[in-house]
Backbone as a printed PyTorch tensor [residue, N CA C, xyz], in Angstrom:
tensor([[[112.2210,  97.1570,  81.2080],
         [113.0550,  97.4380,  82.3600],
         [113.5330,  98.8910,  82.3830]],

        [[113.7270,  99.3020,  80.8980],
         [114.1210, 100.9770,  81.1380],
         [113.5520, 101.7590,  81.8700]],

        [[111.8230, 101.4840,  81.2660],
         [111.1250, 102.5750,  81.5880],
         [110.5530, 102.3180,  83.4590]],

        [[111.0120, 101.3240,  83.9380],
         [110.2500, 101.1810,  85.4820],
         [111.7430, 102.2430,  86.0460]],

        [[112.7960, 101.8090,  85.5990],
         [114.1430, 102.8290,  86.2830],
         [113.8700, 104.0980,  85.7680]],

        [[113.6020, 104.2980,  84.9170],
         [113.3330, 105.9710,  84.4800],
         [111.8540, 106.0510,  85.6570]],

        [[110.9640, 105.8890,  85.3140],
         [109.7740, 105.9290,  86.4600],
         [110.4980, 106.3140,  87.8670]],

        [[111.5610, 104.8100,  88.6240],
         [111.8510, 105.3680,  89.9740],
         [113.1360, 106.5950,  90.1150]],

        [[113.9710, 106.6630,  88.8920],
         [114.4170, 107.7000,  89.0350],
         [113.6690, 109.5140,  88.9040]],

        [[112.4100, 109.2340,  88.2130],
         [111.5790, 110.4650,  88.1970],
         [111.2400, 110.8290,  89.9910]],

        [[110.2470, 109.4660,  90.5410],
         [109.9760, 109.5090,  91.9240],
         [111.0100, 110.0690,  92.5930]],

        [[111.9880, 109.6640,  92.8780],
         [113.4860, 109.4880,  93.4460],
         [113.8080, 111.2940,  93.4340]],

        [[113.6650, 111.7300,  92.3540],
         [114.1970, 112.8260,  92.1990],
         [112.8080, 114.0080,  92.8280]],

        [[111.2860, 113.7450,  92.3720],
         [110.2350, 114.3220,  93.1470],
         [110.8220, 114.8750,  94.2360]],

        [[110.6110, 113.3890,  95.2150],
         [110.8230, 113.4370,  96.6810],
         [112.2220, 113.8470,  96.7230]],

        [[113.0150, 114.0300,  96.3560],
         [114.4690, 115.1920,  96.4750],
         [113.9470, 116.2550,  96.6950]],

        [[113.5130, 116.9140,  95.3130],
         [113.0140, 118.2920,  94.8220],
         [112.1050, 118.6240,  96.2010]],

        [[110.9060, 118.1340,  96.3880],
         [110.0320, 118.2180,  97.3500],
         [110.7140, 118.9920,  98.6880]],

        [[111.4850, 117.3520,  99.4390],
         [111.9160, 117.6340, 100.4620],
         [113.4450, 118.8170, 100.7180]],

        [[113.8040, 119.4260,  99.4460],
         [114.7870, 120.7720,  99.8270],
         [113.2470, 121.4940,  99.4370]],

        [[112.6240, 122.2850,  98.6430],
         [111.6250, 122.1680,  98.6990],
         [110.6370, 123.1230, 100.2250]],

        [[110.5050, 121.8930, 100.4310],
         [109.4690, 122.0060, 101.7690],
         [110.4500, 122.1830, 103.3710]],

        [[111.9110, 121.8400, 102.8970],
         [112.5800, 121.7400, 104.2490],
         [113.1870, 123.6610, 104.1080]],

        [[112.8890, 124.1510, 102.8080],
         [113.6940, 125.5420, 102.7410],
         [112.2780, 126.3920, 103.2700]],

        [[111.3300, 126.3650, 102.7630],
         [110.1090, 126.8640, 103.0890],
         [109.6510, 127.1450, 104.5470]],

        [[109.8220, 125.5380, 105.5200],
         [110.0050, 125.5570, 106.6160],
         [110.6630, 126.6140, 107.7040]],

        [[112.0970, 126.3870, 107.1450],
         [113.0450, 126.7710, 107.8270],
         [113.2380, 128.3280, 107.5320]],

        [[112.5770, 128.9590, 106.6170],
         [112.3250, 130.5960, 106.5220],
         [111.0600, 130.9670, 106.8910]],

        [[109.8940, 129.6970, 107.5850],
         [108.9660, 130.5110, 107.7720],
         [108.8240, 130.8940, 109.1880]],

        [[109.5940, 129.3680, 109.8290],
         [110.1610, 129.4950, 111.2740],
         [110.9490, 130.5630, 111.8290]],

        [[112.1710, 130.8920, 111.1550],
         [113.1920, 131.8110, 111.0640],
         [112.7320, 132.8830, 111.2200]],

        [[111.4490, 133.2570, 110.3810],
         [110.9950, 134.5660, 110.2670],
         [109.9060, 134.9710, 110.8430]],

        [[108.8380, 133.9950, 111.8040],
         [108.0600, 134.5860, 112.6100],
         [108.7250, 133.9710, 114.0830]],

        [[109.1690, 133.0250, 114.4410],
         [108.8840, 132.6510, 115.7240],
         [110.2590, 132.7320, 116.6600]],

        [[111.2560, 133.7740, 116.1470],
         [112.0150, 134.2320, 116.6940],
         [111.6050, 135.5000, 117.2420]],

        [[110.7710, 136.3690, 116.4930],
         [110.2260, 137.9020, 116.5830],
         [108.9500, 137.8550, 117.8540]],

        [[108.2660, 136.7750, 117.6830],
         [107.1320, 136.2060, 118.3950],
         [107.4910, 135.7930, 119.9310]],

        [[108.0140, 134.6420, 120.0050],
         [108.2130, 134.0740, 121.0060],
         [109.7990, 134.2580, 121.5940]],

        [[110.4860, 134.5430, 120.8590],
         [112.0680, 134.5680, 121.2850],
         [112.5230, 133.0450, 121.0110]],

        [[112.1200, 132.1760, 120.3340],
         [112.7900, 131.0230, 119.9800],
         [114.0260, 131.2110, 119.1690]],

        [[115.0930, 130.2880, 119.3610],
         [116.3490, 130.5170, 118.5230],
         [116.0180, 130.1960, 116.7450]],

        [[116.4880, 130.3260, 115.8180],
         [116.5830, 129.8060, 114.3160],
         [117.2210, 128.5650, 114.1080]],

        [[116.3610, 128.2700, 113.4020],
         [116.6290, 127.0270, 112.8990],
         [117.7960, 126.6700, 111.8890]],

        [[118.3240, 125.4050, 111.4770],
         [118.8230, 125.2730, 110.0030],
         [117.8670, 124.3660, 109.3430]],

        [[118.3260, 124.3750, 107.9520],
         [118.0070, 123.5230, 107.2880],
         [117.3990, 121.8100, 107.3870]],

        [[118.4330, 121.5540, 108.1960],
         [118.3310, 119.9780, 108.5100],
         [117.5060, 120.0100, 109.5730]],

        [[117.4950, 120.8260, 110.8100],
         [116.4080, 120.8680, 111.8280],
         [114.9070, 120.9370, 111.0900]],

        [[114.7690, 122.2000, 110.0480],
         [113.5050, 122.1790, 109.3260],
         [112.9600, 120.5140, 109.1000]],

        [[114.3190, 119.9700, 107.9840],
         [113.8150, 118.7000, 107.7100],
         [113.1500, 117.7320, 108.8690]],

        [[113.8240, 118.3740, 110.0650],
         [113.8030, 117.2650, 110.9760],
         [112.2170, 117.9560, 111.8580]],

        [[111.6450, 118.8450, 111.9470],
         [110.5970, 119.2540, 111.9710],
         [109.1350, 118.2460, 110.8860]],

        [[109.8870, 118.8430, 109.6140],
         [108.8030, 117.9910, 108.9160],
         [108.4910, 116.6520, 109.3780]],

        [[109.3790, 115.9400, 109.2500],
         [109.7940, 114.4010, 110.0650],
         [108.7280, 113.9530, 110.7910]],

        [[109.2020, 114.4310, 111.7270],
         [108.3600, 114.4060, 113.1100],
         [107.0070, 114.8590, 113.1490]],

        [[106.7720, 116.0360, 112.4570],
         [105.0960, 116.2110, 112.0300],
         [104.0690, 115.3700, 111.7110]],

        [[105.4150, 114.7320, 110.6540],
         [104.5010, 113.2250, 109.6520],
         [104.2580, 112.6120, 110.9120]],

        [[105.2800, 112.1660, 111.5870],
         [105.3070, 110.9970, 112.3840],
         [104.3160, 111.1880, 113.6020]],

        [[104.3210, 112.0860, 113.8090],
         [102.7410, 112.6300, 115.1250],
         [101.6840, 112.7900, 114.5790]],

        [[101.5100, 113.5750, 113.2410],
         [ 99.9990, 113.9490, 113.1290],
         [ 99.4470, 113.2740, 111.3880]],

        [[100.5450, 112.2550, 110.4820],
         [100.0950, 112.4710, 109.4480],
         [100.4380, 111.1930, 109.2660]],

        [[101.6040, 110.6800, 109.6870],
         [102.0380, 109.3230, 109.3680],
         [102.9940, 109.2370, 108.0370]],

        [[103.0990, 108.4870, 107.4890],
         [103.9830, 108.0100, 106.1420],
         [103.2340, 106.8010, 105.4090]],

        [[101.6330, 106.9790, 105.1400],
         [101.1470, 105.4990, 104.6480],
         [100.2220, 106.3660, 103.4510]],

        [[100.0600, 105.9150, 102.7660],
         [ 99.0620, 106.2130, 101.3850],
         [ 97.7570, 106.4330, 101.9080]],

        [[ 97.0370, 107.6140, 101.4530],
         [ 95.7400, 107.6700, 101.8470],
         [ 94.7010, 107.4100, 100.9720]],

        [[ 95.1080, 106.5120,  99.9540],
         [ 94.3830, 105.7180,  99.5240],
         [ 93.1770, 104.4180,  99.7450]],

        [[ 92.6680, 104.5260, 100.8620],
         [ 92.0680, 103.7300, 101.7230],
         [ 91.0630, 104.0350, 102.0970]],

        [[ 91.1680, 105.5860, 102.4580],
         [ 89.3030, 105.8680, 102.6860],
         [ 88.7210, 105.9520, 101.6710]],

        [[ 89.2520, 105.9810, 100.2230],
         [ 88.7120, 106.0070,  99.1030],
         [ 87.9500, 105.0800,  98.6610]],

        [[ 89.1710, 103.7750,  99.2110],
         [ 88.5690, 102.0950,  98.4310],
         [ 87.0600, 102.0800,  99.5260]],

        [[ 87.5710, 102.3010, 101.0690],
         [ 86.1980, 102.4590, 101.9250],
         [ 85.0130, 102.6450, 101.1500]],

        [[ 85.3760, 104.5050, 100.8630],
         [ 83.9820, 104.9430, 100.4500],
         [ 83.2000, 103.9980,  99.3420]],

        [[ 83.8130, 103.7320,  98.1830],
         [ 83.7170, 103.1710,  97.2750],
         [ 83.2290, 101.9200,  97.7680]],

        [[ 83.1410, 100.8450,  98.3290],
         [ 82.7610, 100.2610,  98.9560],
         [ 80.9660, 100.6310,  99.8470]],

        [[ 81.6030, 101.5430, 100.5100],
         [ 80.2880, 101.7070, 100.8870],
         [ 79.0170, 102.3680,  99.8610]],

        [[ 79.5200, 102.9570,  99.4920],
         [ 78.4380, 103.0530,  98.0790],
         [ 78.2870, 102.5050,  97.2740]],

        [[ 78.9500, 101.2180,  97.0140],
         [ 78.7070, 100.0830,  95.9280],
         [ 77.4270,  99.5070,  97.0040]],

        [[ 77.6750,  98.9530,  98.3010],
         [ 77.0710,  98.7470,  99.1790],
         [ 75.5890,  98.8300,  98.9490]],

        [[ 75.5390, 100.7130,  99.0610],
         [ 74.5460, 101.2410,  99.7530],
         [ 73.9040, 101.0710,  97.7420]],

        [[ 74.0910, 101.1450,  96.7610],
         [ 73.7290, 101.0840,  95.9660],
         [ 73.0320,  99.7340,  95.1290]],

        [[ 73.8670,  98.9260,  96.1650],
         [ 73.1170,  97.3960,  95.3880],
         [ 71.7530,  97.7190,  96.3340]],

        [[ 71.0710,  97.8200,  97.7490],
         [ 70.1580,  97.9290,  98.2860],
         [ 69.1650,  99.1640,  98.1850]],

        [[ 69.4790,  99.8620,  97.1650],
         [ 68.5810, 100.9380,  96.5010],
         [ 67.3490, 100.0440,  95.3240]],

        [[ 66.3220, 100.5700,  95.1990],
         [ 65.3060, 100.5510,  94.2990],
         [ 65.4130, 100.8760,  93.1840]],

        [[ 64.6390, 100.5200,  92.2460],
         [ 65.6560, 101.1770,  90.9320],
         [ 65.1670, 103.0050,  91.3310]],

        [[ 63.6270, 103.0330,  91.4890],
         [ 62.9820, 104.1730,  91.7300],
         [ 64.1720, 105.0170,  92.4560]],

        [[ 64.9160, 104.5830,  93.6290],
         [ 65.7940, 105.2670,  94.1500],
         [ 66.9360, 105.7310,  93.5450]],

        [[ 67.2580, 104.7920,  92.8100],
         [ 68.3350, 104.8060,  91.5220],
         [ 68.3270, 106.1460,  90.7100]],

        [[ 67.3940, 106.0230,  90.2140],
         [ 66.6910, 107.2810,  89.6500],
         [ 66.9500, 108.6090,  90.3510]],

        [[ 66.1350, 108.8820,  91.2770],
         [ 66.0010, 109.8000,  92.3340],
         [ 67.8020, 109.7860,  92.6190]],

        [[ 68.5310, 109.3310,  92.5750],
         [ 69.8930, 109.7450,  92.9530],
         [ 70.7080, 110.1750,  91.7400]],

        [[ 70.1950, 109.1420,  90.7320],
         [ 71.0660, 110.1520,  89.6490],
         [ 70.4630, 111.5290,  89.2680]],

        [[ 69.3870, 111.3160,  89.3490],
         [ 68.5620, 113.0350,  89.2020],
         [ 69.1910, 114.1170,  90.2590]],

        [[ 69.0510, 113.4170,  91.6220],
         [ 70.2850, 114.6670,  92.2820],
         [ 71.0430, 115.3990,  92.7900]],

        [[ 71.9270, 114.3090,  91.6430],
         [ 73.6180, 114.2690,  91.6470],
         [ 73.5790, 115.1250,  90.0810]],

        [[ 72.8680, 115.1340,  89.4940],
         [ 73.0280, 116.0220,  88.1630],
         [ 72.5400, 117.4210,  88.6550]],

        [[ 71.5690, 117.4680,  89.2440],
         [ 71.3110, 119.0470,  89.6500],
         [ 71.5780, 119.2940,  90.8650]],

        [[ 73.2410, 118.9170,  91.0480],
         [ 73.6040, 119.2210,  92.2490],
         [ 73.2980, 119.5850,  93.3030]],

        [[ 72.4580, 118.5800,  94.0020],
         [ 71.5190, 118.5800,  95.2850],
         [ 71.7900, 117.4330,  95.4600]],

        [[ 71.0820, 117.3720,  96.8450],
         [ 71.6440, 116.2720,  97.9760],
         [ 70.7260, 115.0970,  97.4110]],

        [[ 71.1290, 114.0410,  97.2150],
         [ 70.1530, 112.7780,  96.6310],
         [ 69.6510, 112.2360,  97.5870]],

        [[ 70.0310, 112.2330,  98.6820],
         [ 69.1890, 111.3910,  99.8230],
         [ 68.2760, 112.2290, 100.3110]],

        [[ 67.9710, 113.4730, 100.3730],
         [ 67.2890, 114.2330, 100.5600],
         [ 65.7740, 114.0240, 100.2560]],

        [[ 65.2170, 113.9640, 101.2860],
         [ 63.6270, 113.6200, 100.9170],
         [ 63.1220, 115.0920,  99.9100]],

        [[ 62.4890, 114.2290,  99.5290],
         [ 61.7560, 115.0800,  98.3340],
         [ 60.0680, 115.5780,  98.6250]],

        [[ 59.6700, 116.6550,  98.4560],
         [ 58.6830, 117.6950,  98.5680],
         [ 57.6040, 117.0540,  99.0900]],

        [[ 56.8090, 115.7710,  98.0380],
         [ 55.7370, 114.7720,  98.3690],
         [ 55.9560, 114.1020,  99.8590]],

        [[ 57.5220, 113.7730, 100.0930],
         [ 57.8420, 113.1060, 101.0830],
         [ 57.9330, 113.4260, 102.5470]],

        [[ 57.0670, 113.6540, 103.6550],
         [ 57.4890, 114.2400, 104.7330],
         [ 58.9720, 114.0320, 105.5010]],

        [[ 59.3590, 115.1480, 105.9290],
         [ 60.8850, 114.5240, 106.2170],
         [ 60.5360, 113.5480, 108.1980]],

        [[ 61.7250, 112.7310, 108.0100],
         [ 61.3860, 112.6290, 109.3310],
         [ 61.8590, 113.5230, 110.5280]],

        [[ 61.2110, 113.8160, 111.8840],
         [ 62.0580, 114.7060, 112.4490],
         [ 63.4800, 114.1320, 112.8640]],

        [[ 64.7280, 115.0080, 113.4280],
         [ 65.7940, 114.3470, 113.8650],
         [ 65.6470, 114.5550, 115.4140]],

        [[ 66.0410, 114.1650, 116.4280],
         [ 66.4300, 113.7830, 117.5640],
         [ 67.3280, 113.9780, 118.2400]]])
């Protein structure tokens, strides 16, 4: 039980640190071009925060982006059970010499694209 409260007090304190952080960063980068620029008034602090906010909330959200990961992973477990072993091969070969593995190979005519 200690160590899960030490854990959320580490988090707890992150997202503190973070958000003065990212809300001070904000609010001097605003301050310092887009008054000179446009004639907009300056901000405070809490407006910054309240900038970030709203950013999340229009363009980024507040959810873990842990998901296109499990996707991908998925789809290449996928695409890997329906490979050949021969293909098998041909992909770990190259993914080690960092080249494209799906990439038709020299013998292979490519097909045209469309």
């Amino acid at each position: 039980m200690p160590h899960r409260m030490l854990k959320g007090f580490k988090i707890i304190l992150f997202v503190l640190v973070a958000a003065i952080v990212l809300g001070f960063v904000t609010m001097e980068l605003w301050n310092s071009l887009l008054p000179q620029i446009f004639g907009w008034n300056r901000i405070t602090f809490w407006q910054s925060l309240g900038l970030i906010i709203l950013s999340r909330i229009l363009f980024g959200g507040f959810h873990r982006h842990s998901g296109h990961r499990d996707q991908w992973k998925r789809r290449m477990k996928g695409r890997w059970e329906q490979m050949t072993p021969e293909e098998r091969e041909k992909f770990r070969n190259g993914m080690r010499c960092n080249r494209n593995p799906f990439a038709p190979s020299e013998e292979e005519p490519a097909e045209p694209r469309i």
